[in-house]
C-alpha positions, 0 to 999 in steps of 0.5 A: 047594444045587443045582449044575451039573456040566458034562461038558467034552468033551461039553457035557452037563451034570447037576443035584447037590444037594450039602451044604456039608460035601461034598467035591469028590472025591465031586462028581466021583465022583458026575458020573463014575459018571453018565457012565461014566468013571473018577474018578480021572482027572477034576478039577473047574474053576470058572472058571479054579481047578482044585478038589482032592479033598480039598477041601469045597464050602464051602472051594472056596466054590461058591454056588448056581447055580454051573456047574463043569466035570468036566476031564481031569486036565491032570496025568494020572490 
């Protein structure tokens, strides 16, 4: 399914085709790489939910279409 990974501090954003059995780890390492910064102190938000790591995208149930946000860790990395 197509997503949209949204770059919180700058606004960009970039398209990802990603499987049910992903995981959002490798979301935001993927969306991390492409902007050149460090995985490990980003999180993923759909809407007000912070999604963790280890989980699947379909665990964190994002649908086609869906915009999430790559955000600073608020819990620091």
């Amino acid at each position: 399914m197509k997503i949209a990974v949204k770059d919180a501090e700058t606004g960009n954003r970039i398209s990802m085709e990603v499987e049910e059995d992903n995981t959002i780890g490798e979301i935001i390492e993927e969306a991390a790489n492409y902007w050149k910064k460090n995985p490990g102190a980003y999180v993923i938000r759909l809407g007000k939910k912070i999604l963790r790591g280890g989980a699947t995208v379909k665990e964190a149930m994002l649908q086609e279409g869906d915009i999430i946000e790559l955000i600073p860790d608020p819990e620091g990395g």
